[in-house]
SEGU-535706 format. One record per residue (C-alpha): residue number from 1; residue in three letters; x, y, z. Coordinates in steps of 0.25 Angstrom, whole numbers, plus 5000, padded with zeros to 4 digits. Layout:
SEGU-535706
nr	rest	east	north	up
NUM	ala	X	Y	Z $
...
***
This chain:
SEGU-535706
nr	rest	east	north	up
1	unk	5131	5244	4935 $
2	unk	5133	5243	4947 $
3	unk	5149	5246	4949 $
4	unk	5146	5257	4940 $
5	unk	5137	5261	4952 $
6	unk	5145	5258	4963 $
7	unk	5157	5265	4956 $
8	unk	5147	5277	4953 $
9	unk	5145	5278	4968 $
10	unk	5157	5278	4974 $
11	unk	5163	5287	4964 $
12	unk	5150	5299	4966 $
13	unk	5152	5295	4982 $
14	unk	5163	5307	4981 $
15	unk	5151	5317	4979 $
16	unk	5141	5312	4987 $
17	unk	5143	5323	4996 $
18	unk	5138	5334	4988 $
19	unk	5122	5333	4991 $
20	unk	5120	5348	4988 $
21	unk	5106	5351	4982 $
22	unk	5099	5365	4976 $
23	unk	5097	5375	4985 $
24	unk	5081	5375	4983 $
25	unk	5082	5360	4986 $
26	unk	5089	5361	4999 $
27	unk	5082	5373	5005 $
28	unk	5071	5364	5004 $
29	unk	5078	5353	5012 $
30	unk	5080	5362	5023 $
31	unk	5068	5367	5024 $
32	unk	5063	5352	5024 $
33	unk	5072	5348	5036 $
34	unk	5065	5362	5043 $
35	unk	5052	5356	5041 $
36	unk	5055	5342	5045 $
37	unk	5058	5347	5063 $
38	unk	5042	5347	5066 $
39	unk	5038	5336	5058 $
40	unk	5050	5325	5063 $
41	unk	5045	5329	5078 $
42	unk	5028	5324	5074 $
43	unk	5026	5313	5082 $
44	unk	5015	5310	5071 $
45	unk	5018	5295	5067 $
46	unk	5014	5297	5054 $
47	unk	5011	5311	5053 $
48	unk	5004	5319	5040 $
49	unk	5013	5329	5031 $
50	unk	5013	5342	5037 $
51	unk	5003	5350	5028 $
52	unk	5013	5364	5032 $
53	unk	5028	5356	5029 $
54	unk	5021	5349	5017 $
55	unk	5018	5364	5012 $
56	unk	5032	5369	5014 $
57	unk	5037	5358	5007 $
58	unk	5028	5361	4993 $
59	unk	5033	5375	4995 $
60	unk	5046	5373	4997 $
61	unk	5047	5364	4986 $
62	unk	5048	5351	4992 $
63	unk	5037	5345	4982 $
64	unk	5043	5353	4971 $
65	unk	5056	5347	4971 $
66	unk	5058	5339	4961 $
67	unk	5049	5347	4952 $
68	unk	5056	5356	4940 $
69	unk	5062	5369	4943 $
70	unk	5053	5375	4931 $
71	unk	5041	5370	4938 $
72	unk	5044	5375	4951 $
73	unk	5050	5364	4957 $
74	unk	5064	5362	4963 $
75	unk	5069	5353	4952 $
76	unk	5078	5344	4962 $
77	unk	5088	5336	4959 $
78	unk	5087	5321	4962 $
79	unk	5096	5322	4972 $
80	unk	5091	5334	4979 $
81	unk	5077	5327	4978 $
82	unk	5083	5316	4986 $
83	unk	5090	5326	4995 $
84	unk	5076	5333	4998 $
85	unk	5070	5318	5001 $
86	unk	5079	5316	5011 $
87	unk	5077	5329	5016 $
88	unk	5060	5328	5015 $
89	unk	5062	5314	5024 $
90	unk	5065	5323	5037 $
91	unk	5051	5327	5035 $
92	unk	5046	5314	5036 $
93	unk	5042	5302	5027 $
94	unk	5028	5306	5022 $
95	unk	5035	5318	5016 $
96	unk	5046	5312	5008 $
97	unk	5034	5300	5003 $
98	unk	5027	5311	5000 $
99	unk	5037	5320	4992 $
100	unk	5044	5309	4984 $
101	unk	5034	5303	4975 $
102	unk	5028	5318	4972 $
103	unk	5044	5324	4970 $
104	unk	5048	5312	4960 $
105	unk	5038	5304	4951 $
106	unk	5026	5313	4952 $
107	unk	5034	5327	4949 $
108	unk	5045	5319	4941 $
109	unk	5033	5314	4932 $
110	unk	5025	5327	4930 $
111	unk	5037	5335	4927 $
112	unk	5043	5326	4917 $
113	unk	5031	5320	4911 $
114	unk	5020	5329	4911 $
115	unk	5018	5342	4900 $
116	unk	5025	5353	4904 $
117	unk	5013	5363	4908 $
118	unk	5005	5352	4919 $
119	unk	5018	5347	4923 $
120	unk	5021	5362	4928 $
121	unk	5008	5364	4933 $
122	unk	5006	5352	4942 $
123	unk	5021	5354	4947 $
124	unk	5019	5367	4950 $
125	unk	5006	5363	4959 $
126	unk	5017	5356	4968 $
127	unk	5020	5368	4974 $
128	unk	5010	5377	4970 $
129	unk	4998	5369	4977 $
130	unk	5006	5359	4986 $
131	unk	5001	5347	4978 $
132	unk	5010	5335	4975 $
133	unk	5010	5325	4964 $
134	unk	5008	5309	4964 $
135	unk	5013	5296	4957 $
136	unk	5004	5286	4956 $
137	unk	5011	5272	4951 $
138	unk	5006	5262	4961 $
139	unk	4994	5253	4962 $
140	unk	4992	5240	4970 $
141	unk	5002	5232	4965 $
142	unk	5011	5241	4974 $
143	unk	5026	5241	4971 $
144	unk	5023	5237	4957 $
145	unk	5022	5250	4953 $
146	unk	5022	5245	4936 $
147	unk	5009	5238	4939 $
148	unk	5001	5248	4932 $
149	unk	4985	5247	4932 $
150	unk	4981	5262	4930 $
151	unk	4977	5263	4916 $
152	unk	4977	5276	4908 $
153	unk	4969	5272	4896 $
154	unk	4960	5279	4885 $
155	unk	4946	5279	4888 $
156	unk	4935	5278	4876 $
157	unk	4933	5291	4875 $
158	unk	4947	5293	4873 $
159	unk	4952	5300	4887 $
160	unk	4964	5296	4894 $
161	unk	4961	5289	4908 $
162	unk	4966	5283	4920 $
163	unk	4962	5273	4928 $
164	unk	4966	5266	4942 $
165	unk	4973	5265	4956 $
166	unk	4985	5271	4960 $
167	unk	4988	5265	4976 $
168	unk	4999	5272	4986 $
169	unk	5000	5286	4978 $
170	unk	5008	5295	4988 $
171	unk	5004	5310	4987 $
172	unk	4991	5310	4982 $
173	unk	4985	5319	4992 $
174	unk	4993	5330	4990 $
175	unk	4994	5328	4976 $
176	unk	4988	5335	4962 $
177	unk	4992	5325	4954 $
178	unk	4998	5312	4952 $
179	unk	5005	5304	4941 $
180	unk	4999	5291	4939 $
181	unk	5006	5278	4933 $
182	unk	4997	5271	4924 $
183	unk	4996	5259	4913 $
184	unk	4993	5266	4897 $
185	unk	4989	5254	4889 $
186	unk	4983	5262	4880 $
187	unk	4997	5272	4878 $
188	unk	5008	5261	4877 $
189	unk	5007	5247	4873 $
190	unk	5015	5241	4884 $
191	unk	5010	5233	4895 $
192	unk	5012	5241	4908 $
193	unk	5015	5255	4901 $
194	unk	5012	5266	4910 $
195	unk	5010	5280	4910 $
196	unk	5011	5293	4918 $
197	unk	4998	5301	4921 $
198	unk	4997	5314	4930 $
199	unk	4983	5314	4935 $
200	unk	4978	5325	4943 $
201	unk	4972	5320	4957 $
202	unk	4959	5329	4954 $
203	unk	4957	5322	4939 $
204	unk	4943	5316	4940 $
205	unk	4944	5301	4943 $
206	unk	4956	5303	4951 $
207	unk	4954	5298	4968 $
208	unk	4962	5298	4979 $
209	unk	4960	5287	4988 $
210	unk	4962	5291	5003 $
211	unk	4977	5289	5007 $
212	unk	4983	5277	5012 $
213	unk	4989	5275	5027 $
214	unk	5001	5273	5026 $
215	unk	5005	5271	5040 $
216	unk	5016	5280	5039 $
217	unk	5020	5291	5030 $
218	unk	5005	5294	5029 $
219	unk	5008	5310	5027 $
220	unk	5012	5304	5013 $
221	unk	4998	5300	5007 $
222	unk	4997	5289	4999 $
223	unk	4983	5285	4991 $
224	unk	4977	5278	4979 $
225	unk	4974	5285	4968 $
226	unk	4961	5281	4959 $
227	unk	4961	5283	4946 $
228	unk	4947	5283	4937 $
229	unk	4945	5286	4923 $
230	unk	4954	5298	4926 $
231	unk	4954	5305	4911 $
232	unk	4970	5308	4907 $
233	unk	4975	5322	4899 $
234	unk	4987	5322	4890 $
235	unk	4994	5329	4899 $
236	unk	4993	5318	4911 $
237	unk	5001	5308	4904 $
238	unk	5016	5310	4910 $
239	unk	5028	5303	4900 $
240	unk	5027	5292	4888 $
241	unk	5015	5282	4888 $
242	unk	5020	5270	4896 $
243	unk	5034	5277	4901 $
244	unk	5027	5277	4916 $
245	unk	5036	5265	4920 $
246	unk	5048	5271	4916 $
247	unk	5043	5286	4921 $
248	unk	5040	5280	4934 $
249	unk	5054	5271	4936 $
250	unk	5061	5285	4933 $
251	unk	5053	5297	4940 $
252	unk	5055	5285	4952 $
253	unk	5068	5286	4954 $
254	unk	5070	5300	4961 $
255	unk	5057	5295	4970 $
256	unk	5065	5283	4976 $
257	unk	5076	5291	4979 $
258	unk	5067	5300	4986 $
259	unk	5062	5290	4995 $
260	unk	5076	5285	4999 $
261	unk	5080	5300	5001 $
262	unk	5067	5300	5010 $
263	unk	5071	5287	5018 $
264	unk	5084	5293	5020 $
265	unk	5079	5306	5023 $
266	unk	5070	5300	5035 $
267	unk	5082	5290	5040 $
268	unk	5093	5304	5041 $
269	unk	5080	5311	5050 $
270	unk	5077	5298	5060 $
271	unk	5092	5297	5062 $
272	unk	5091	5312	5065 $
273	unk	5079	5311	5073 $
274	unk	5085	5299	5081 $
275	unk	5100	5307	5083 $
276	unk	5092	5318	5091 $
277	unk	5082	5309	5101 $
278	unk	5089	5311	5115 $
279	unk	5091	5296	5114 $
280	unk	5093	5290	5101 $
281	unk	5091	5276	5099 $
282	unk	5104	5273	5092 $
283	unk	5119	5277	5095 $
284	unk	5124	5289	5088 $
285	unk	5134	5280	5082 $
286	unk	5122	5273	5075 $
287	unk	5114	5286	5073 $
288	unk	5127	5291	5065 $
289	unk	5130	5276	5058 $
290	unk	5113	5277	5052 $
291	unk	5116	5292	5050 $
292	unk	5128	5290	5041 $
293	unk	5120	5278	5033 $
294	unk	5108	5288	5031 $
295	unk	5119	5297	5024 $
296	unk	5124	5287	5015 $
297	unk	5110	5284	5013 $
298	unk	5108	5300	5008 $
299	unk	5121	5300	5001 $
300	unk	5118	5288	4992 $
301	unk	5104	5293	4990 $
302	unk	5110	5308	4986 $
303	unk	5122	5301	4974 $
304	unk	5111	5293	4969 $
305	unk	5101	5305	4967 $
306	unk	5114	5313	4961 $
307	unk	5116	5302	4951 $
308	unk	5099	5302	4947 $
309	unk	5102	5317	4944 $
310	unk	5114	5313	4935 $
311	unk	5106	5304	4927 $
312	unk	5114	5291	4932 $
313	unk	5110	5279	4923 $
314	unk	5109	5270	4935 $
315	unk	5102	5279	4943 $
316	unk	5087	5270	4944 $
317	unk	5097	5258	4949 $
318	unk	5103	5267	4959 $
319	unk	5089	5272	4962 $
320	unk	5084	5259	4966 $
321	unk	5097	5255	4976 $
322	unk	5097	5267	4982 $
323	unk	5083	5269	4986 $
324	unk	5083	5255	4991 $
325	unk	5097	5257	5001 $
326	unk	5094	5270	5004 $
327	unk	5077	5268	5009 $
328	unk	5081	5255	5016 $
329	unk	5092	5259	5023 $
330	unk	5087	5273	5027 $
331	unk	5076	5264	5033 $
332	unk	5084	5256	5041 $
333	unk	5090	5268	5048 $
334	unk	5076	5272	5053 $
335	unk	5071	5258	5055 $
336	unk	5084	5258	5065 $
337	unk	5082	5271	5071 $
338	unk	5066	5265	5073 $
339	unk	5071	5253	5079 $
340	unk	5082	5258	5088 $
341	unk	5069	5267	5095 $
342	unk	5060	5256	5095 $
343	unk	5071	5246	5102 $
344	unk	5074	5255	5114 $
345	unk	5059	5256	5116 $
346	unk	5057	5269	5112 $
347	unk	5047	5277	5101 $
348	unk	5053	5280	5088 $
349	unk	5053	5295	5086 $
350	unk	5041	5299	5076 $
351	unk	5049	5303	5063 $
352	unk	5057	5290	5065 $
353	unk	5046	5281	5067 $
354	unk	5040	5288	5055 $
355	unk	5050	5284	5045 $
356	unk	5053	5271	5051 $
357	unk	5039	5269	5047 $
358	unk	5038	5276	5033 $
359	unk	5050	5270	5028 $
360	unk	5046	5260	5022 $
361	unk	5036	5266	5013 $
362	unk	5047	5277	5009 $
363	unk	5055	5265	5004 $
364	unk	5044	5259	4994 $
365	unk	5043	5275	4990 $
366	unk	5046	5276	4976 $
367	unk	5049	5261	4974 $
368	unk	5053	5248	4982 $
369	unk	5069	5250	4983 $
370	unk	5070	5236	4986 $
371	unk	5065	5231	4972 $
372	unk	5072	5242	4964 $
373	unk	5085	5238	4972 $
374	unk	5083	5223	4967 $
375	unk	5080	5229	4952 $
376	unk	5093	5237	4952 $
377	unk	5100	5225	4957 $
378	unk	5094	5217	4947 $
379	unk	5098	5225	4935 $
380	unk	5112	5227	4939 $
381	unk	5114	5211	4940 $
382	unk	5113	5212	4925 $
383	unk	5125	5222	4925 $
384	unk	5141	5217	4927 $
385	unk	5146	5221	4939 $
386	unk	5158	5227	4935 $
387	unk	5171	5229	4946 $
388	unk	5172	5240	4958 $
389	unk	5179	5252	4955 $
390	unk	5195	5250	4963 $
391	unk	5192	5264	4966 $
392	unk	5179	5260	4975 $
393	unk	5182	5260	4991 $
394	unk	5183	5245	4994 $
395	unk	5167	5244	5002 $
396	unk	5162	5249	4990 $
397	unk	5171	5239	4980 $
398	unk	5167	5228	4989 $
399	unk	5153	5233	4988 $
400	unk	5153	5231	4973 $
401	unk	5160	5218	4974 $
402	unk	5148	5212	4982 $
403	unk	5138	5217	4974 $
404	unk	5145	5212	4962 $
405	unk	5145	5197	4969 $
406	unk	5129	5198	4972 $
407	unk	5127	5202	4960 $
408	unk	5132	5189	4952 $
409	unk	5129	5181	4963 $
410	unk	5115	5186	4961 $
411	unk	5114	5185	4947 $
412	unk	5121	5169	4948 $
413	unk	5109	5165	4956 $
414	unk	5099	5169	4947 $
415	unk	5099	5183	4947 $
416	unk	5088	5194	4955 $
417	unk	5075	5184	4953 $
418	unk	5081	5174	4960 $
419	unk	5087	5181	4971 $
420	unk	5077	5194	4975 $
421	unk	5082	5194	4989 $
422	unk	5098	5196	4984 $
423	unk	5093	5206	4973 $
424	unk	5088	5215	4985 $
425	unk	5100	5211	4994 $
426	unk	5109	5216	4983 $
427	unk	5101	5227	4981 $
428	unk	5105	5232	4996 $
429	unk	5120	5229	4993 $
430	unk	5118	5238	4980 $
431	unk	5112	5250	4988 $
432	unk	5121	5246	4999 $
433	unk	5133	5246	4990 $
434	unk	5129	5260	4982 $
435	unk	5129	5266	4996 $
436	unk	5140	5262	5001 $
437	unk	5145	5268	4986 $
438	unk	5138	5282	4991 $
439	unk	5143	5283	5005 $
440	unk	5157	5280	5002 $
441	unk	5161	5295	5003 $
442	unk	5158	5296	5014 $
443	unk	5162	5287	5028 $
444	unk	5151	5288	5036 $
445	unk	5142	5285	5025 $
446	unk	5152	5272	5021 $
447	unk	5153	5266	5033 $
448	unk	5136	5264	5034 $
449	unk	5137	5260	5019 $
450	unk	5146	5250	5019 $
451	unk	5143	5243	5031 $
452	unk	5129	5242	5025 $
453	unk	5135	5235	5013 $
454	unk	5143	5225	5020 $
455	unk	5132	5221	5028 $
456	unk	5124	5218	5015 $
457	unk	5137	5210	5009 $
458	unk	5138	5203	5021 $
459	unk	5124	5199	5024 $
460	unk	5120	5196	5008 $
461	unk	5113	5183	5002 $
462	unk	5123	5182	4991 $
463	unk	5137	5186	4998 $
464	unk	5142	5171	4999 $
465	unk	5149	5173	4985 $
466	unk	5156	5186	4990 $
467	unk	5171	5182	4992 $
468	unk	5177	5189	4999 $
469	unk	5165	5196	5006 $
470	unk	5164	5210	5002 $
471	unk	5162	5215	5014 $
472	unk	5173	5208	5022 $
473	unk	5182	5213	5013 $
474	unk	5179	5228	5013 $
475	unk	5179	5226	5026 $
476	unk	5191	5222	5026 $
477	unk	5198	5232	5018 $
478	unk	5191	5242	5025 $
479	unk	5199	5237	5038 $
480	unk	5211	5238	5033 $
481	unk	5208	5252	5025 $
482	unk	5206	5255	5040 $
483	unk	5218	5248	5048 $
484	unk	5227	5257	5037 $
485	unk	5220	5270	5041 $
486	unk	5212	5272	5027 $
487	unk	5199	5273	5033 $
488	unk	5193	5286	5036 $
489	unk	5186	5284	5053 $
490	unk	5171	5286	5047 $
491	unk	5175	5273	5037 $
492	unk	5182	5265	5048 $
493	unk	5170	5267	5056 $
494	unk	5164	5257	5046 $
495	unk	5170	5246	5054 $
496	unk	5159	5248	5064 $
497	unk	5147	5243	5057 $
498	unk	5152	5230	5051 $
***
């Protein structure tokens, strides 16, 4: 529910300063940030992965992170997964598109799913022969990744095989397999069961089409993947006959926070490469404002990954909010450093122009955030609101407060199908809100939050019904928290932004 959420937050924002991870783990970041100098200064628009970096990072285990320890891998942690993500982005974006789809479903899915002996052979090949693995769910209905045409069906002579299209496959150059999506109708009686299938890349039947341009990121290859008369093994069919849905929603989640780690990874390098031009484009107040936002960014991140690893019932809701926040946010820093270069008639430096660019498509990585925000939202409008903890700092009481109000005011007006646009608009004040929850240790951090949040209660569709105003009154209390001396200088900075 989500007080139980906000409550959660703000009591775990005590900790959110220990980000330590295994030592294996963060050798491996440094040596990531060594190998990101030459690569930051290409003046390559959209430059190819370095054959010699991408070698380094298969044997320094980047592409074995997530894989078990007794089959060679890293065994990571969620949250030092997301820590390494962040880490990759200095690298660039092809490389964290190109390491997040291989590190969470694909590995995910042959370690859990396939029998013990291929699934150590083929994770092994990782490292061993620098090969990757692929997932293949999408065809051309896009986004709709349940619309499931591939069939794997018995044939007459009794032989398991799969037929059809898989379009925009990351990875399937590099890889040695790839684990397909399809419809069983002959396995399970219900309409749209699906399954999982690890089909080897050199299985007769099996083409690669050539790669798509992208038009940016194109280091990261993206191709279809034909699929004819392709004969099955026992051994290939990963999980329960028509559990790929449900494999799928769950192997997911890590993915997503990978991609948003990845966006914040890329924002923390622009505002670095911007702090060090001769002439930056921005103040250093600024620099230091979007520097202290990209930190709260991290942080929410980092407690959201902790709790993954805990097990925490509502951790797909959490998931979907915060890969929203996070991605969109992270990309309006960049978009902001890209504008303020493009505004004094200058060219963007090279790795910022990169990002600005590949942003976008690192924000559909992994799933729409914007349609799993508006499901989140939907599902709690069916759950009581409950009251704010009188423990909570007063932002964050009136932060629940003012969600609480949208949330009936929603629901008075016919609910989510009536009003999409104020589902996703409150899908922003819920991400908002949980970071403002995330960065409350912490002033710097606050001060972005918060003024973030107000501005979304103040500009909101539905806010008429707020009385009082949520924002005003915070406001309000916080200025007299100040004029008795009981703020800290970082927090009574805040006045600044509103």
């Amino acid at each position: 529910m989500l007080h139980e959420l906000l409550d959660l937050a703000w009591r775990r924002s005590a900790n959110l300063g220990h980000d330590a991870v295994d030592p294996e783990v963060a050798a491996l970041g440094e040596h990531l940030t060594r190998l990101a100098g030459p690569l930051r200064a290409d003046a390559d628009p959209d430059p190819a992965l370095d054959q010699a970096v991408l070698a380094e990072c298969f044997e320094r285990g980047l592409f074995s992170l997530t894989v078990p320890r007794d089959a060679g891998g890293l065994g990571a942690s969620l949250h030092d997964f997301v820590v390494t993500m962040e880490r990759l982005a200095q690298l660039g974006p092809a490389y964290v598109i190109t390491a997040v789809p291989h590190l969470c479903v694909s590995v995910k899915a042959v370690a859990e799913l396939c029998p013990a002996p291929q699934a150590r052979e083929l994770l092994a090949d990782i490292r061993r022969r620098h090969r990757l693995l692929a997932f293949a769910i999408t065809e051309e209905t896009g986004s709709d990744v349940a619309t499931v045409r591939t069939r794997l069906a018995r044939d007459t002579d009794g032989t398991l095989r799969l037929n059809g299209r898989k379009q925009w496959i990351t990875n399937l150059e590099r890889a040695s397999h790839v684990v397909v999506v399809a419809a069983c109708p002959d396995a399970h009686p219900a309409p749209g069961a699906t399954r999982f299938v690890c089909v080897a890349l050199d299985q007769p039947g099996v083409e690669v089409a050539a790669a798509w341009d992208k038009h940016c990121a194109n280091g990261s290859d993206t191709a279809d993947l034909f699929l004819d008369h392709v004969a099955i093994a026992p051994w290939q069919l990963l999980g329960e006959a028509g559990k790929g849905m449900a494999h799928f929603n769950r192997l997911v989640l890590p993915g997503r926070l990978g991609a948003a780690a990845g966006c914040v990874g890329l924002a923390r390098d622009a505002l670095a490469v911007c702090g060090a031009d001769a002439a930056p484009p921005l103040s250093p107040g600024r620099l230091d404002a979007l520097a202290a936002a990209t930190g709260a960014l991290g942080r929410l991140l980092r407690w959201v990954a902790r709790l993954g690893d805990q097990g925490h019932p509502q951790f797909a809701a959490l998931v979907a909010l915060t890969k929203h926040t996070v991605s969109q946010q992270a990309q309006a820093i960049v978009g902001e450093l890209d504008a303020a270069y493009a505004g004094q008639g200058r060219a963007t430096p090279p790795s910022i122009a990169r990002t600005a660019q590949a942003m976008g498509l690192l924000r559909l990585l992994k799933g729409p955030g914007e349609v799993l925000a508006q499901q989140t939202v939907a599902a709690w409008l069916r759950l009581p609101a409950g009251r704010a903890g009188d423990d909570w700092p007063q932002p964050l009481r009136s932060a629940h407060d003012a969600l609480a109000h949208w949330f009936a005011d929603l629901a008075a007006q016919g609910g989510p199908s009536a009003r999409p646009g104020a589902v996703a608009s409150l899908g922003d004040a819920c991400g908002a809100a949980l970071l403002l929850a995330c960065a409350s240790a912490a002033d710097e951090a606050a001060r972005w939050a918060w003024h973030h949040f107000s501005l979304r209660a103040r500009c909101h569709p539905l806010r008429m019904h707020l009385a009082p105003d949520a924002a005003t009154h915070s406001f309000h209390a916080l200025r007299q928290a100040r004029a008795h001396g009981r703020l800290g200088p970082d927090l009574a900075g805040a006045f600044a932004w509103s």
